[in-house]
C-alpha positions in Angstrom: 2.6 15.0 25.6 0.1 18.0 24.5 -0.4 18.7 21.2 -1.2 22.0 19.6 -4.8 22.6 18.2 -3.6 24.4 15.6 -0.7 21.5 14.7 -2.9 18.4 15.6 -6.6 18.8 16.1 -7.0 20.5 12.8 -5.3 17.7 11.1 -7.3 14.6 12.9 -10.2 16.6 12.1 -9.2 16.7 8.3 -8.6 13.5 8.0 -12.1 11.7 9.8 -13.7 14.1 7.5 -12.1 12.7 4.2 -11.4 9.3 5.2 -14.9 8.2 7.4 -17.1 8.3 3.8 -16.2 5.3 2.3 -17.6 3.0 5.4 -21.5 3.7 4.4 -23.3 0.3 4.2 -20.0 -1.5 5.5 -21.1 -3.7 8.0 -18.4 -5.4 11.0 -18.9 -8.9 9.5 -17.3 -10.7 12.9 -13.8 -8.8 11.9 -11.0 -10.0 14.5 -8.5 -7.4 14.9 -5.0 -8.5 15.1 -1.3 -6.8 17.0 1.0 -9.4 17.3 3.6 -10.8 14.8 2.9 -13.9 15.7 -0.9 -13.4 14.9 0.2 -12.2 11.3 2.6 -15.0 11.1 -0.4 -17.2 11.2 -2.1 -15.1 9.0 0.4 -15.6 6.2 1.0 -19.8 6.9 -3.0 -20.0 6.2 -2.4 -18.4 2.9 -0.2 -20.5 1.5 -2.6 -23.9 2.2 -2.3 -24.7 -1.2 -6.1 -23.6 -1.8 -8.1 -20.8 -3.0 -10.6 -20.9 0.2 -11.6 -17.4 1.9 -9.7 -16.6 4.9 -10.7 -16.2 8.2 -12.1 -12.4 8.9 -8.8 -11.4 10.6 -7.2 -8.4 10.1 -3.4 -6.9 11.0 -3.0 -3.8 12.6 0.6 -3.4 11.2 3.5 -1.0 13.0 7.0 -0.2 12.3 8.0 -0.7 16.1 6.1 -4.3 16.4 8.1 -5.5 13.0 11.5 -4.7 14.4 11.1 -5.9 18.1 10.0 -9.5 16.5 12.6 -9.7 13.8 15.5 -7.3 15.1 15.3 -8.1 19.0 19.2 -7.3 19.3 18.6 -3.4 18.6 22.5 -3.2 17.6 21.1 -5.1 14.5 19.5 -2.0 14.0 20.8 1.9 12.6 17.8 3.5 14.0 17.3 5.4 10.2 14.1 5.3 8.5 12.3 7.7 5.4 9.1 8.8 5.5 8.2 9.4 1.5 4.8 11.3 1.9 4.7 12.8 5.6 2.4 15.2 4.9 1.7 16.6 9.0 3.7 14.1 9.8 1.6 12.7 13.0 -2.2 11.5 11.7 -1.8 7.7 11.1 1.5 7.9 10.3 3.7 4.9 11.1 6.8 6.5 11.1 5.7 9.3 13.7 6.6 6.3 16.7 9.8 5.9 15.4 10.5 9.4 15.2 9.2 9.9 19.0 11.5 7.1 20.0 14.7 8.8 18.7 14.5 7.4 15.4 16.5 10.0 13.1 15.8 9.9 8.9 13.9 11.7 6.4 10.4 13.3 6.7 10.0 13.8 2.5 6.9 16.1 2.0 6.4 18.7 -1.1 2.8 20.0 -0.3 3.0 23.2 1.4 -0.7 22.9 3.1 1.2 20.3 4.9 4.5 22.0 5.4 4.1 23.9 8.7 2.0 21.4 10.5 5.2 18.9 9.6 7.8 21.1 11.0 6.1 21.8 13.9 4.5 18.0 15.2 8.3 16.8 14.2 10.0 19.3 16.1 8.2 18.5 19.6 9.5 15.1 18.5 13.0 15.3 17.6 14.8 14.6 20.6 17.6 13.1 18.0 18.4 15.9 16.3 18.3 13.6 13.2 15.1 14.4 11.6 15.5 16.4 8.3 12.2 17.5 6.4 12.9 17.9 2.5 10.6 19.7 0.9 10.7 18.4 -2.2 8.8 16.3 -4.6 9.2 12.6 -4.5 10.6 12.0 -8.5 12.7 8.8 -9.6 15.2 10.4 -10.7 16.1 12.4 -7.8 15.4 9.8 -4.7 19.2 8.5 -5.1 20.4 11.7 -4.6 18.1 12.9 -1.8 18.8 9.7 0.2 22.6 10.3 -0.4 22.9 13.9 0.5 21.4 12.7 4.0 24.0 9.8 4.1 21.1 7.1 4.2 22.4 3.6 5.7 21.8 1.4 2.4 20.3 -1.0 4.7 18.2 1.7 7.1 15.4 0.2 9.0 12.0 1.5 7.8 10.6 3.0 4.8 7.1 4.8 4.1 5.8 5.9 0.8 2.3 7.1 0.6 2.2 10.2 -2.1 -1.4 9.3 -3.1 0.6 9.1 -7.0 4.0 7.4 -8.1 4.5 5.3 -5.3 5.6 2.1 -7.2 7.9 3.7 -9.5 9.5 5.5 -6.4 9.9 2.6 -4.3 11.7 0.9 -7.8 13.9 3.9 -7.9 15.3 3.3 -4.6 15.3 -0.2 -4.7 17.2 -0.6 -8.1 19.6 2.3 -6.7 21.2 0.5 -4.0 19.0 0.8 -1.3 17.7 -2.4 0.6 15.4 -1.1 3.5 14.7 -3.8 5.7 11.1 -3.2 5.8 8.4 -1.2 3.9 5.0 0.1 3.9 3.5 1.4 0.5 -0.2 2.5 -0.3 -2.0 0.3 -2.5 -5.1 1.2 -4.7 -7.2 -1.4 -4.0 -9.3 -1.0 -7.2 -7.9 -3.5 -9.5 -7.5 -6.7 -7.6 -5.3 -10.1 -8.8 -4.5 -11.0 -11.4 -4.4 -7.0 -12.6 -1.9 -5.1 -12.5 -2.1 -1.2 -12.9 0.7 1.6 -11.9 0.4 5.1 -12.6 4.0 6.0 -13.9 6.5 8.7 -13.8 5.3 12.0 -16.3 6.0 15.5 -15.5 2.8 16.6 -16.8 0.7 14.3 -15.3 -2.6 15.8 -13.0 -4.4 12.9 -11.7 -7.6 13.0 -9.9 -7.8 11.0 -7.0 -11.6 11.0 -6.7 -11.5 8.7 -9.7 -8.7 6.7 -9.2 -5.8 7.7 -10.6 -3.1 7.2 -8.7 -0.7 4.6 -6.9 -0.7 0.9 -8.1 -2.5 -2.1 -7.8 -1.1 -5.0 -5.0 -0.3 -7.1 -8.1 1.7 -4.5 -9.4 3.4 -4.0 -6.1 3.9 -7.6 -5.1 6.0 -8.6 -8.4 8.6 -5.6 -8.2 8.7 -6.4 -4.2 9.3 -10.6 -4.9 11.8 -9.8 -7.6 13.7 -7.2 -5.3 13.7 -9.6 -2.4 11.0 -9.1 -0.3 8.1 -11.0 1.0 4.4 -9.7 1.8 3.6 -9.9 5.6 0.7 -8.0 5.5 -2.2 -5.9 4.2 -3.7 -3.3 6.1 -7.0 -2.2 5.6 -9.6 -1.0 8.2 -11.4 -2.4 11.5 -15.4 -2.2 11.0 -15.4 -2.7 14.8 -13.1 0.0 16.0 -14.8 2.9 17.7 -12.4 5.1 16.0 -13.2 5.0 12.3 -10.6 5.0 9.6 -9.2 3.3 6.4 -5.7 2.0 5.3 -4.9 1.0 2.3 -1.4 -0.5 2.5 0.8 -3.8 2.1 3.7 -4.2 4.3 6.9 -6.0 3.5 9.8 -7.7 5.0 13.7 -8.4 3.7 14.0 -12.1 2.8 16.8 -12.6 4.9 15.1 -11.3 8.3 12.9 -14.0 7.6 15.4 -16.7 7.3 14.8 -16.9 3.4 16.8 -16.6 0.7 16.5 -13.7 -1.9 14.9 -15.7 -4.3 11.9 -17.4 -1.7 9.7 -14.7 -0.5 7.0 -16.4 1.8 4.0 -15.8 0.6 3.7 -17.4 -3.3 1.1 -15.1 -5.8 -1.6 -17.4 -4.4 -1.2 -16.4 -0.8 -1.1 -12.6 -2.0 -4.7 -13.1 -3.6 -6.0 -15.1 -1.0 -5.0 -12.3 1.7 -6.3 -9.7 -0.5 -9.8 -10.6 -0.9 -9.5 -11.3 3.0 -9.1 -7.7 3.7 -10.8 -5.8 0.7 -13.4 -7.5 -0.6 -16.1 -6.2 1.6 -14.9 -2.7 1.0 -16.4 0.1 -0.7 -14.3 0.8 -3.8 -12.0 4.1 -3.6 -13.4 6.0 -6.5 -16.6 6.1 -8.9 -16.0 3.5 -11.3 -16.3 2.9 -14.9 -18.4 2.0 -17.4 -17.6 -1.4 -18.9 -19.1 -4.2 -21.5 -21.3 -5.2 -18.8 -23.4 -1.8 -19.1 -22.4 -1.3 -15.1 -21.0 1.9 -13.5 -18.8 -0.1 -11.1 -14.8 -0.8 -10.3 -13.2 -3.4 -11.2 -13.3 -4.7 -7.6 -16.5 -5.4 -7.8 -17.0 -5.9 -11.3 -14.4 -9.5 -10.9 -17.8 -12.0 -10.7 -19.3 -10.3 -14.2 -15.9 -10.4 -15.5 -15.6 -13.9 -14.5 -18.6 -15.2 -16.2 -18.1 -13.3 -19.3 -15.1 -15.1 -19.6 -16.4 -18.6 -19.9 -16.3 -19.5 -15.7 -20.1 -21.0 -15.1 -19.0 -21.7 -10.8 -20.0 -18.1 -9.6 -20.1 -19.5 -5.9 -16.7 -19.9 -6.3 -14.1 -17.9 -4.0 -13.0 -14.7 -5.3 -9.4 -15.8 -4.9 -10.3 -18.7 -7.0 -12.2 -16.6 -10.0 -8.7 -14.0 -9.7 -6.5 -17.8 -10.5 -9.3 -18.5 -13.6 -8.3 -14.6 -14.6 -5.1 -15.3 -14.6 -4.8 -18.3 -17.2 -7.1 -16.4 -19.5 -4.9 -13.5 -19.4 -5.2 -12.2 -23.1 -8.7 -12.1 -22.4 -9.0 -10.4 -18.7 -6.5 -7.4 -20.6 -9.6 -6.3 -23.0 -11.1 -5.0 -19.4 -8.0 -3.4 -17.9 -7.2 -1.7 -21.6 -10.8 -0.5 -21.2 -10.4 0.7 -17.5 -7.0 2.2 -18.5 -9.1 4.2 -21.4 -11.7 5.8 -18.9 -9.0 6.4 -16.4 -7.1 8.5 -18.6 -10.1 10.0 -20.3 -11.8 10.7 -16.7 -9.2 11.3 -14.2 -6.3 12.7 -16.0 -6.2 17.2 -16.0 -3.4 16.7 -18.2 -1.1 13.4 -19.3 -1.0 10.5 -17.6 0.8 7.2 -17.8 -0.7 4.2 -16.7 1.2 1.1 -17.4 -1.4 -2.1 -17.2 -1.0 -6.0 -17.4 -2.0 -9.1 -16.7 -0.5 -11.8 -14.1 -0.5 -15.2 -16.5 -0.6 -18.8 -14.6 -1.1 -21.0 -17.2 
């Protein structure tokens, strides 16, 4: 199929431009590059070892299309629906763009209208089904319930999206707590604040964050305990591949249903230690996502890589240990570890708010 310059080219372009920066200094590090789910299945059994030891330098190249052939072979399992919160052009990177081309119908949510017109057009040269609707609106809690019922959304559709680069957690808990159980889900993840900390910029009309410093989305702690509580287990996170001749960076985790797993509600399959250890698998060689900010330590840095200062501030004297391991010591000294996030919830809403922000923070406790 040929694409448009005007529809496609300018959009690719776009995006290498703003998303190549943050791969400076990053080197390849012997990165294996995985596809298959039975590759990420092994991925997620070596996280749950019962230690804190680094994983192997593997990393998941997720899709939409290679979660459903592996756990919904019988395609009348499936109702071929899926939402796409965050579309933006719709095409660049998206995941939902393959379903889409495949016949998919659903729900292309996108509010910006620099992306509007590129959206309508890559979708229509797609939309073979006819049951594609763009809403050009803005994500919000309390309207996601009604958007997804005025398009009479299966409760249980296949695949959901949400990348709005703002609310994302408290839009996946509005449709979660709503009635809606999609059996799969990939949400953006700011990367910043790794285990045990949990940060999520919430719902305020007046809020104008600034990206460039961080203010936005939620961490993968945040994100993993509303997921677990709602029935769904991590299968992956996504972030880049040094080695790829095509450069680019993801920031997402990817979910699953329970019960498509064979588990029950309550048993997700990867515990709180297999999240962390996965974590620092994929992020901790990379760059963080903003500027940082200034802490006790007298450092300009992000919390990502400010975890080993943190660490030995706090009383741990093993700095060789793994960083999964020093987020587990973070986590039993949890009164302790909030003095930093309250102080990196301070300069965020000093330094990247135009106008009010909320930014909910805590602290994942072990002991």
């Amino acid at each position: 199929m040929v694409y448009s310059y005007s529809h496609v080219f300018q959009t690719m372009l776009f995006y290498f431009l703003q998303l190549a920066w943050p791969f400076a200094g990053v080197g390849a590090g012997g990165s294996a590059v995985v596809h298959s789910w039975e590759d990420v299945q092994a991925i997620m059994r070596s996280a749950e070892d019962a230690s804190w030891k680094p994983l192997p330098p593997r990393i998941p190249k997720m899709s939409f299309k290679m979660l459903l052939d592996a756990l919904l072979p019988d395609k009348g399992s499936r109702n071929y629906f899926a939402v796409n919160v965050g579309a933006r052009e719709g095409f660049f990177h998206d995941p939902v763009y393959p379903l889409f081309a495949d016949g998919y119908g659903g729900l292309a949510i996108e509010a910006d209208p620099q992306w509007y017109e590129n959206l309508s057009a890559n979708l229509a040269e797609v939309n073979s089904s006819k049951a594609v609707f763009i809403v050009k609106e803005k994500a919000q809690p309390f309207t996601m319930k009604a958007v997804l019922d005025r398009f009479q959304t299966p409760l249980d559709f296949d695949c959901l999206k949400i990348d709005i680069d703002s609310i994302d957690l408290p839009i996946l808990q509005s449709i979660l707590q709503t009635g809606y159980s999609p059996k799969m889900f990939m949400i953006e993840v700011n990367y910043d604040f790794p285990p045990p900390f949990q940060f999520a910029l919430e719902f305020d009309l007046d809020c104008e964050g600034k990206l460039s410093e961080g203010t936005f989305g939620a961490s993968p702690d945040a994100i993993f305990r509303e997921a677990s509580l709602r029935g769904y287990s991590l299968v992956a996170f996504e972030a880049m591949d040094p080695d790829s001749e095509t450069v680019y960076h993801e920031h997402n985790m990817w979910f699953v249903r329970n019960d498509l797993l064979g588990r029950s509600a309550d048993d997700p399959a990867v515990t709180w230690r297999g999240m962390v250890r996965m974590y620092w698998a994929q992020f901790a060689i990379l760059p963080c996502l903003h500027v940082g900010f200034y802490l006790s330590t007298g450092k300009w840095m992000c919390p990502k890589r400010q975890i080993r200062d943190i660490f030995a501030e706090l009383g741990g004297n093993h700095t060789s240990w793994p960083l999964a391991k020093m987020s587990h010591y973070l986590s039993q000294r949890a009164a302790r570890s909030m003095f930093y996030l309250s102080s990196w919830r301070h300069q965020l809403e000093r330094r990247g708010c135009t106008k009010a922000c909320r930014i909910s923070v805590a602290v994942t406790r072990t002991d």
